[in-house]
C-alpha positions as CSV (number, residue, x, y, z in Angstrom):
1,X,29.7,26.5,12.1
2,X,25.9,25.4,12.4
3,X,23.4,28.2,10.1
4,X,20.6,28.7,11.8
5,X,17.2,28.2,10.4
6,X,15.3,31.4,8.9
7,X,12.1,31.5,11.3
8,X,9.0,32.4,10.3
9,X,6.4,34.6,11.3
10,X,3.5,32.8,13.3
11,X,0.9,34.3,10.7
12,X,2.5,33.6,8.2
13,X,3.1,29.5,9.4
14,X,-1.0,29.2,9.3
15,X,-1.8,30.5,6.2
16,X,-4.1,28.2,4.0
17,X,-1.6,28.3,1.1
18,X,1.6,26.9,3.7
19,X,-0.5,23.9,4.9
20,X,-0.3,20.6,2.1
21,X,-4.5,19.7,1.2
22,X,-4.6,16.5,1.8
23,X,-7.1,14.8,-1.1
24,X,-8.4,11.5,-0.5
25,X,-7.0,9.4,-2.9
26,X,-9.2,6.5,-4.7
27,X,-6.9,3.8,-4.6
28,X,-2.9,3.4,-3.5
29,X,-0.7,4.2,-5.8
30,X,2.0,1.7,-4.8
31,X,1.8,-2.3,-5.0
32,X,2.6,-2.3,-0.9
33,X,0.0,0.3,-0.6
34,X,-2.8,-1.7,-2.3
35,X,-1.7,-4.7,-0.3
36,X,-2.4,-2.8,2.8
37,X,-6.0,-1.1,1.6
38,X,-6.9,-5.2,0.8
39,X,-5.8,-6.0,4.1
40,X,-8.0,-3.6,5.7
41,X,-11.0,-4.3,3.6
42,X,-14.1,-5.9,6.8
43,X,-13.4,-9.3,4.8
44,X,-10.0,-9.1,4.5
45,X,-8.3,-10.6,1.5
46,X,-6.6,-14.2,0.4
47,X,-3.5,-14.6,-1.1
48,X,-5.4,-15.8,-5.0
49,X,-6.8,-12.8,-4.5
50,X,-3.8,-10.5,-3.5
51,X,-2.2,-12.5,-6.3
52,X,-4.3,-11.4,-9.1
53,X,-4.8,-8.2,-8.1
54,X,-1.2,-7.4,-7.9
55,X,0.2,-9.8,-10.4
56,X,2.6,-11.4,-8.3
57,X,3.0,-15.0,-7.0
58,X,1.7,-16.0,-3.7
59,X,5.6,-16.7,-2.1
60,X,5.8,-13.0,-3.0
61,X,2.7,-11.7,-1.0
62,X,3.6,-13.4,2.0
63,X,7.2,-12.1,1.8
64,X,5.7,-8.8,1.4
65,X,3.4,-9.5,4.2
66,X,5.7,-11.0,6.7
67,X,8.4,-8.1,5.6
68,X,7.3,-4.7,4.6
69,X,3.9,-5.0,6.8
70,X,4.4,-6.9,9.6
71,X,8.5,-5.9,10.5
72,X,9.1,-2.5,9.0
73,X,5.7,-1.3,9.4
74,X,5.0,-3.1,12.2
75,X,1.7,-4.0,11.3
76,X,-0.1,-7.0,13.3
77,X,-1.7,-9.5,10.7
78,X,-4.1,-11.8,11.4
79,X,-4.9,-14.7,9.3
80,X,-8.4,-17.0,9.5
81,X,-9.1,-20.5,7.9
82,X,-12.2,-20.4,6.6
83,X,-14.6,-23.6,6.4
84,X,-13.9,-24.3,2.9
85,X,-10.0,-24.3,3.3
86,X,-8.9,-21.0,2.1
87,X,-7.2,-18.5,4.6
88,X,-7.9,-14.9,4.5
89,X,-5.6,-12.3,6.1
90,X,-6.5,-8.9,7.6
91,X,-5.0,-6.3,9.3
92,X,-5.7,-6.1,13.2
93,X,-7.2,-3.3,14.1
């Protein structure tokens, strides 16, 4: 015993007030999401800097790196040593 949907009517699908207004938001709201939007800054970010900006230790940001971005997003990060030692990560585009 499956109920079956209530359709509705075509013109009343594409109405302005049915569709969700998408507003561009200023900054992520979540800790994951403002790891991403660093990772996709041109310059990408380091981990001191992930680190103070999130308040977490550096083992976390890799974790969160190598597990929320990289397997369940599935992500591809890409990491550069720069001349004066530090590495900065970024996501590949």
């Amino acid at each position: 015993m499956s109920r079956r949907k209530k359709s509705v009517p075509a013109e009343a699908a594409n109405t302005d007030t049915t569709r969700k207004q998408r507003t561009p938001a200023a900054r992520p709201k979540t800790k994951l999401g403002q790891l991403e939007a660093m990772l996709r800054r041109p310059d990408g970010a380091t981990i001191e800097q992930i680190s103070k900006s999130l308040a977490w230790q550096a083992h976390s940001v890799r974790g969160a790196m190598s597990g929320a971005l990289k397997k369940k997003q599935g992500l591809t990060i890409a990491s550069e040593k720069l001349e004066d030692g530090r590495r900065v990560y970024r996501v590949a585009a």
